[in-house]
C-alpha atoms as one frame of an Amber mdcrd trajectory, in Angstrom:
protein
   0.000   0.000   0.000   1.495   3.434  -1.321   0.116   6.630   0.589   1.153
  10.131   0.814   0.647  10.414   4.742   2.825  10.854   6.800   2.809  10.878
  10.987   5.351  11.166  13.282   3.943  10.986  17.309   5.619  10.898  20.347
   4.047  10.890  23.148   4.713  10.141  27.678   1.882   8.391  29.646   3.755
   9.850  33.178   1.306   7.815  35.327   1.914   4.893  33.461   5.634   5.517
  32.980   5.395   5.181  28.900   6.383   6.524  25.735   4.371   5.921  22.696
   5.545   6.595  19.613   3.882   6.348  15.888   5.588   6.169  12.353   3.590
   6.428   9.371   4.573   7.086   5.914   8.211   7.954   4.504  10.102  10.344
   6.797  12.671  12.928   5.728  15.981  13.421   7.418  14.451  16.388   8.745
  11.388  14.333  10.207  14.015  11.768  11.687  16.264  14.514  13.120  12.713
  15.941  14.792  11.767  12.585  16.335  15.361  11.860  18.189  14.790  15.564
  20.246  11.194  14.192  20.777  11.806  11.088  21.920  14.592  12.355  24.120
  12.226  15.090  25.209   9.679  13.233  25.818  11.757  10.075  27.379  12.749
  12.817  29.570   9.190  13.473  31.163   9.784   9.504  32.656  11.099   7.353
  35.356  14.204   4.748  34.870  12.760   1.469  33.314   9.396   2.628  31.195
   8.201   1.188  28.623   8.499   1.983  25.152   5.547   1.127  22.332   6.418
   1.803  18.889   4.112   1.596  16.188   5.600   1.559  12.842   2.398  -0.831
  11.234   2.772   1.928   8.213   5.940   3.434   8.375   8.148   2.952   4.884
  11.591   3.001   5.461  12.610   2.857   1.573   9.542   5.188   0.033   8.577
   2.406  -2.350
């Protein structure tokens, strides 16, 4: 399946010490480049030991 959308989410749960993420699409260097400070940003907001969830159901590494 080819698309044209693209998503990039990061996201803490604090009370449930995790950090949900979503990929969807074909990034740019620029997106990529974004999502490191967000994940560190938002990896920040937690304790030692959460839990990551990464959903990349859609994401397209290679844009074909």
């Amino acid at each position: 399946m080819k698309t044209d959308e693209k998503e990039v989410s990061v996201r803490a749960d604090v009370e449930k010490n995790r950090l949900y993420t979503t990929l969807k699409g074909v990034l740019t260097e620029k997106d990529i480049a974004a999502l490191h400070d967000d994940l560190r940003r938002e990896a920040g907001k937690l304790k030692p030991g959460y839990i990551a969830i990464s959903d990349v159901r859609e994401y397209n590494p290679s844009g074909e």
